[in-house]
N, C-alpha and C positions, 0 to 999 in steps of 0.2 A: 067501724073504726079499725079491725084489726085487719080486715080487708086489703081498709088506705094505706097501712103500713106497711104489710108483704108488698104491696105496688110500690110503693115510695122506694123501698129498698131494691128492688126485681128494678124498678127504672136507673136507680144508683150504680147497682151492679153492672148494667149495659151502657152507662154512659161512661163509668172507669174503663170496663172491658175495650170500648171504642176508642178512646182517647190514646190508652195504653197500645190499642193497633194502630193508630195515627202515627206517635211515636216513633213506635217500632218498626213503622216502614220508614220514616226520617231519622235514622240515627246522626249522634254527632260526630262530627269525622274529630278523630286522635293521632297522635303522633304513631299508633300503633293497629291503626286501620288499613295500613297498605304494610302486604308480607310480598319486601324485592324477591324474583328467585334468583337474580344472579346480584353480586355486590361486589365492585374492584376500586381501587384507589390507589394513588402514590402519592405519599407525603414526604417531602423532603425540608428539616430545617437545619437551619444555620443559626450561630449563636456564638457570643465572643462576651469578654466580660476584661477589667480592670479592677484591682482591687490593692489599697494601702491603708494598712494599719499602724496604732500604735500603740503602745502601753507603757506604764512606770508604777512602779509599786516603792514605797520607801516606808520604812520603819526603823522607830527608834525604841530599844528596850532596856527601860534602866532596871537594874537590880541593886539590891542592899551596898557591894559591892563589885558592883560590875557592870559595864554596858555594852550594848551591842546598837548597832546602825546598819541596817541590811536597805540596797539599793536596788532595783533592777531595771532597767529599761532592755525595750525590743520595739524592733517595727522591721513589717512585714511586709513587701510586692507581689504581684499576683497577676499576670496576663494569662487567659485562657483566650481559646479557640477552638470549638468544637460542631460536631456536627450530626444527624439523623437522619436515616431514610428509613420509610417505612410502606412495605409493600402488601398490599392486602386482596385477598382474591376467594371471595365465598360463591360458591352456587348449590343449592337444595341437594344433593347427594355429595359436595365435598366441602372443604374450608382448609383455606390455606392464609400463612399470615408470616412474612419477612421481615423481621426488622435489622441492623445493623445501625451501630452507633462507632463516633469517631472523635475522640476526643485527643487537644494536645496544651499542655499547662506548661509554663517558665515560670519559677518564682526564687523569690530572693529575698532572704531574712537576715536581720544583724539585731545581737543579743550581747546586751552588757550587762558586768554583773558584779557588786560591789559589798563584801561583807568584811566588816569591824568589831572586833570582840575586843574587849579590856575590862582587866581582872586585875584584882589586888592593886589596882592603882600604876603601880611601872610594868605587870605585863601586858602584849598586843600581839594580836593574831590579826592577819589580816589577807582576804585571798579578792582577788580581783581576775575576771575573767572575759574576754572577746569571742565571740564567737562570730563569724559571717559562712552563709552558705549558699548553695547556688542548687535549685534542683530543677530537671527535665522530666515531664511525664508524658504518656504516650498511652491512650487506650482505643483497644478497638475491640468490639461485642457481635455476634449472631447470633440470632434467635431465630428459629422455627418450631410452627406452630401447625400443623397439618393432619386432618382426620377424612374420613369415610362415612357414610351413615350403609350401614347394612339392613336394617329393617327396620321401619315405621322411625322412631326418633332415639335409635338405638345407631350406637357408632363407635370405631374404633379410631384412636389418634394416637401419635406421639409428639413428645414437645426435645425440642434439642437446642442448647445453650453451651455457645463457647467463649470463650473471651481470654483475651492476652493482654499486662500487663508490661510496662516497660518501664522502672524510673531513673535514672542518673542523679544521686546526689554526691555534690564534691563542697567538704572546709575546706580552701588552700589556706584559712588563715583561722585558728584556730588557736589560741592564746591564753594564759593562766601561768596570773606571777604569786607568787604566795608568800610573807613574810612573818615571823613570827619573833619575839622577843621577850625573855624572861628574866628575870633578877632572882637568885637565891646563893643564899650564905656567899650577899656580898662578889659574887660574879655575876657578869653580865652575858647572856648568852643567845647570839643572832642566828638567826634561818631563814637565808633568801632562797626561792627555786625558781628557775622559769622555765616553763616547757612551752614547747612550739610544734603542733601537727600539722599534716594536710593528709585528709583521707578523701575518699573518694571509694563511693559504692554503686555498686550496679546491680538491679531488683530484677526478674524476670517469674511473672507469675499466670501460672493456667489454671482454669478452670471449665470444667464440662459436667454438665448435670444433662439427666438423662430418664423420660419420665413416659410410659408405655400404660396402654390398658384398654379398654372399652369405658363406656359414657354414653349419657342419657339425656335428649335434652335439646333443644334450639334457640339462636341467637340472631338477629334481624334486628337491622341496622333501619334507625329511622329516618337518618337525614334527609330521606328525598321528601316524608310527608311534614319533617319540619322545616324545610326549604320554603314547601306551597304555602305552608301555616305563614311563616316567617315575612314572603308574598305578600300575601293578602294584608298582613297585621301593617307595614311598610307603605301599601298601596289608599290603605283606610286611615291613615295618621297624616298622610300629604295629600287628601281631599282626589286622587284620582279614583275610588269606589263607587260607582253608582251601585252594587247590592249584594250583599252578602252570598257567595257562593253555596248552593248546598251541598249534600254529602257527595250524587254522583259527580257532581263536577269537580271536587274538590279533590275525587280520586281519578279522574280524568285528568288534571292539573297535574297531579303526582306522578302519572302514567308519562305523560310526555316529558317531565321532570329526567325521572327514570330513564328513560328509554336512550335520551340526548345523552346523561350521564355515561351510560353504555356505550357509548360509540366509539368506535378507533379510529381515529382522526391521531395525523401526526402534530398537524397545528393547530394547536388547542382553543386559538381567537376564532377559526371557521367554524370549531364546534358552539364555542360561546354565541355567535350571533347567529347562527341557524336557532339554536334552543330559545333564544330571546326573543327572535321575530316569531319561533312558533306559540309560544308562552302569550305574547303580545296579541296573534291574530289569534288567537281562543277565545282569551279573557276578550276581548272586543267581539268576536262571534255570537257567544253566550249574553252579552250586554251585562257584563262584568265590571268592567273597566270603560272608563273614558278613552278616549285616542291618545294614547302618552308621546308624552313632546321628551324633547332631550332629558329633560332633569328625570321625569320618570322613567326614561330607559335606564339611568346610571344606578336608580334608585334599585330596577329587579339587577343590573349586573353586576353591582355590590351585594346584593343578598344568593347571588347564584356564585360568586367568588369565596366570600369572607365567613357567611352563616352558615350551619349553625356553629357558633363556637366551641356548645358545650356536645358529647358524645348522647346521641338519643335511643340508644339501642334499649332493644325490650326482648324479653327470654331468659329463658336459665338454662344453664349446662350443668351436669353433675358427671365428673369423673374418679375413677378408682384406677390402681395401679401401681408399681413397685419403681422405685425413683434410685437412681443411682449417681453418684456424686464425685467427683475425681477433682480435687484442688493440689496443685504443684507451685512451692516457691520457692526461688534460689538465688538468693543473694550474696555477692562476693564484697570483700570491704579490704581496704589496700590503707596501712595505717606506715606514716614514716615522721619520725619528729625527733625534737632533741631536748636536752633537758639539761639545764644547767644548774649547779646545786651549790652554794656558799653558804659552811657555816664558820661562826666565831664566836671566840670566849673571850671577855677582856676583865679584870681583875677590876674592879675599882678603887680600890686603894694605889692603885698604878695605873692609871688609863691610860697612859702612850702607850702600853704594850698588852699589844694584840694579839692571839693567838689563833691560830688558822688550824683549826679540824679537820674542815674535808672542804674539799673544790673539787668536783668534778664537771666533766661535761660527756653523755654520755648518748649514744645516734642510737635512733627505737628502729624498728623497721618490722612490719607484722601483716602477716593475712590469717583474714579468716572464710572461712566457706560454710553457708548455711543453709540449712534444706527444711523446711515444713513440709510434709507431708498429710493431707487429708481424705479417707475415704470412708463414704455412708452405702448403707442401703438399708433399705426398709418400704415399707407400705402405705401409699399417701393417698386418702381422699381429699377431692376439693370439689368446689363447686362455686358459679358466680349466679346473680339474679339482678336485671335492669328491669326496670320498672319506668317506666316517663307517665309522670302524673299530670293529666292536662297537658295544656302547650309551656307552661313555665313553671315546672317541678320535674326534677329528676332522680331516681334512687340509684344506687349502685353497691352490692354488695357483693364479699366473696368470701368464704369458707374455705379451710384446710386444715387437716390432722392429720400427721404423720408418726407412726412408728418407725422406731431403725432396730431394721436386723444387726446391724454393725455400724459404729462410730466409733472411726479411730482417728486421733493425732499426732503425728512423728515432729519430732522436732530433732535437729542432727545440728553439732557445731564443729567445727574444724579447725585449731585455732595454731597456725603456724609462726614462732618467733626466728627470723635471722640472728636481730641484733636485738642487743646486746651481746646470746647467747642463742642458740639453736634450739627450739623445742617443741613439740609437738603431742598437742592431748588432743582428746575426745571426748565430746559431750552428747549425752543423745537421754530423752526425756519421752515417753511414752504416753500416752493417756489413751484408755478403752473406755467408751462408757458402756455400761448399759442399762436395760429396764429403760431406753430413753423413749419421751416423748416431746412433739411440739404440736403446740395449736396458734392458730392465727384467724383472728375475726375484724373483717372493715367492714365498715361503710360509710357512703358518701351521699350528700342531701345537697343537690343544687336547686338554687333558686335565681330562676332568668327571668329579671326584673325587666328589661328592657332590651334593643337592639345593643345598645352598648355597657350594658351593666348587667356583672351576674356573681351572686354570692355563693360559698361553699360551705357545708362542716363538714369536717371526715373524722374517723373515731377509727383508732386500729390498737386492735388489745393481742399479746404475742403472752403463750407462756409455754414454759418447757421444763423436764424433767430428767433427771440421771441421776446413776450413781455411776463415781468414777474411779479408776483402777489407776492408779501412777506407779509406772516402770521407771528409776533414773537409774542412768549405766553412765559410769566417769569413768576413763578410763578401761580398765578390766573389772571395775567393782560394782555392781547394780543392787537394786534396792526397789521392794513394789510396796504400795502402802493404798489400801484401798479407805476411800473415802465415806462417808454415809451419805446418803440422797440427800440430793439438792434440788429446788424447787425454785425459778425464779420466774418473774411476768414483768410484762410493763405496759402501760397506756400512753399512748401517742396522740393528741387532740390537736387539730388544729380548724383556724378557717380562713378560706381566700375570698377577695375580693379582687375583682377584675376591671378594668375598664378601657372603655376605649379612647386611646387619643385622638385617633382617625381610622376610618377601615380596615385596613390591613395592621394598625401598632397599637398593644395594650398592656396598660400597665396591669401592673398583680401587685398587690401588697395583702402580706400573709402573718400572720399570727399562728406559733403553736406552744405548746406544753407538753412536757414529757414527765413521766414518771414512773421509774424504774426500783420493784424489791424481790428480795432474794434472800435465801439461805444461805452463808457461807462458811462448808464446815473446818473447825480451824483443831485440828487432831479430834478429839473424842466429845467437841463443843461446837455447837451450832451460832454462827452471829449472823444476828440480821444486817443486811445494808441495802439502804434506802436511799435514791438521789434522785433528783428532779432539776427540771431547766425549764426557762422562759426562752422565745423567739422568736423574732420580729425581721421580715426581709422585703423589701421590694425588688421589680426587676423591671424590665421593658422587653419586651418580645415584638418582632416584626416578620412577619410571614410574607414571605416572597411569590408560593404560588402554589 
């Protein structure tokens, strides 16, 4: 008996061992079964948008003796126009990545504003206000991303980031009438004002960060083996499959996928239908596919145009390195208005006679000139990991912690008066921090339900720390008052859904939550502040090519 049983087990043993080499020479092809060695791309989008708001708030507060009635309406215009190109160029000893962004926004807001106070019965305060404004925005971004590998998966990069800011805001109409009226011992005493502005500002802002080191680590782009996936899953739902490809030919599929991708062709239809008839005479070589008639050709050159949607990349990078930071802003603001001022006193026991206090009318006329200045440096790891689980899951995470050697904030005003009177001050406000730190943790969980449907959640948690030093200088007189450490975070949760209208256009509608706390020290006392927000947005995106 004990015999049969070492045999029973000694035949178990060999017929797992065998199965498990059966296997093991059939593996199942993944999104991460084929490592491209070269990877290039150019993605260019366009993107415009319309946007009109509105709002009113009204409240009525009565008191024992007194009430108030406060008003407000606003509504707001919004035309954007903007744009992205993005240029990407990897091969096994380098990695290079271009992007530039191009944005241009017109909008135009009008705000009215209505507040009513009455006390003691015969007094009234009352201030009413117009506002219209007109603003121009202008952004344009570079980014570069470009490293080396110097040994085995060991490499040196730097990343470099500029961007310039441009905005034009002008109130030519700018309005606030104010009246007020009181009754004591038997006089009756009026205060009418109106003032009238038109300013006009102009914003000009830089910024350059600047981030060096060596890194550890590779990054490989799956698109071409989710292309073949994406293929086959397209080819087996519209009944042209006669049999399941296996692994080598799966990466045979991907190989020719690849290869077409590669090619510099300047007309990009002669590349598309080379690759599709070679795609075509494979699959039909191998007795893959059936002989595809028109609809199944459109079927692979939608999925070789439009798929994969989501990014399939697999690997991690871990980089280390000293990060530098230069932001410049310089705002001019041109203020000119006038101001007319009536007041009067009339006796009641005599009311035909009026008494005139003061009348004036008096021309403003002012600039100011404003500089923010910010400069870091300190020491920053980061690090990202892609994960593609199966053919529809995908993980995406990235890590960073940063120290700063230096965090400073200048802030400088210039505040020039013509008129009324001639005068000129100085403001200027410091902030050093230090002991500072920031951390930041995302990730992202997709899930590609189908050719035209695919879900997201992303989770991105930010915290940071300092103690900060405030220098203020008015004038000739300055003043430093240093702060006690401050501690704040916040969680950012959100999730997408996507879909497709048709090939090329898909809606997104998005859901998120935010929630932001903090220490804020207020002299020799710590308050906490705690806020949170809900949001909800759809869009339409159409991709051209």
């Amino acid at each position: 008996m004990y015999r049969y049983r070492i045999s029973f087990y000694f035949s178990l043993f060999i017929f797992i061992s065998m199965t498990t080499a059966v296997f093991a020479d059939q593996p199942q092809f993944r999104v991460d079964s084929f490592i491209p060695q070269r990877f290039t791309d150019l993605e260019l989008k366009v993107n415009g948008g319309m946007n009109s708001s509105g709002s009113r708030l009204s409240e009525n507060q009565p008191f024992v003796s007194a009430y108030r009635r406060y008003e407000n309406r606003r509504n707001e215009q919004n035309l954007e126009l903007g744009g992205e190109i993005e240029k990407r160029y990897e091969v096994i000893p380098r990695f290079y990545l271009f992007r530039s962004d191009l944005l241009a926004d017109f909008g135009r807001e009008h705000f009215e504003d209505v507040d009513d106070f009455k006390y003691a019965i015969t007094n009234l305060r009352k201030l009413e206000s117009e506002i219209t404004s007109y603003e121009y925005h202008i952004f344009n971004s570079y980014f570069i991303d470009a490293g080396i590998y110097i040994l085995d998966d060991l490499f040196l990069s730097s990343e470099e980031e500029f961007s310039i800011d441009y905005v034009n805001t002008a109130w030519p109409s700018n309005d606030e009438d104010s009246y007020s009226r009181a009754i004591v011992a038997n006089t009756l005493s009026e205060n009418y004002q109106s003032q009238n502005e038109d300013i006009n500002r102009d914003s000009k802002r830089y910024t350059i960060d600047v981030k060096l080191g060596p890194g550890w680590g590779r990054l490989y782009e799956g698109v071409y083996a989710s292309t073949a996936l994406y293929m086959i899953d397209e080819l087996q739902k519209n009944s042209y499959l006669i049999k399941m490809p296996d692994y080598d030919q799966m990466m045979r599929l991907t190989e020719i996928i690849y290869q077409y991708n590669m090619k510099h062709i300047i007309d990009s239809r002669i590349r598309r239908i080379e690759a599709l008839t070679a795609i075509c005479d494979y699959l039909k070589s191998e007795n893959i596919a059936t002989e595809l008639d028109p609809s199944g050709l459109v079927i692979l050159q939608d999925v070789w145009d439009y798929f994969p949607r989501v990014s399939r990349k697999f690997g991690y990078r871990l980089r280390v390195g000293p990060v530098l930071s230069y932001y410049y802003l310089s705002s001019q603001t041109t203020t000119k208005g006038t101001i007319y001022e009536l007041s009067t006193e009339t006796d009641l026991n005599f009311p035909a006679t009026v008494d005139t206090n003061l009348i004036s009318e008096t021309i403003t006329h002012s600039y100011v000139h404003s500089k923010d200045i910010i400069k870091s440096g300190g020491l920053n790891i980061e690090g990202e990991y892609h994960e593609p689980f199966g053919h529809h899951w995908q993980l995406d995470g990235t890590i960073s912690i940063a120290t700063y050697f230096k965090h400073e904030i200048k802030y400088e005003d210039d505040l020039i008066s013509y008129l009324p009177n001639y005068s000129n001050r100085h403001f200027e406000r410091i902030y050093k921090y230090k002991d500072m730190y920031t951390g930041d943790l995302t990730a992202v969980i997709t899930n590609i339900i189908n050719s035209r449907t695919s879900i997201s959640f992303a989770g991105d948690y930010h915290i940071q720390h300092h103690r900060k030093v405030t220098t203020t200088v008015f004038d000739a007189l300055s003043n430093t008052f240093i702060d006690l450490s401050q501690t704040m975070w916040d969680l950012d949760l959100s999730g997408n859904l996507e879909y497709r209208l048709a090939i090329p256009t898909t809606l997104t509608l998005s859901v998120g939550y935010f929630f932001s706390s903090g220490e804020l020290p207020q002299g020799i006392f710590i308050e906490d502040d705690d806020n949170y927000n809900y949001a909800f947005n759809a869009s339409i995106e159409h991709y051209i090519f």
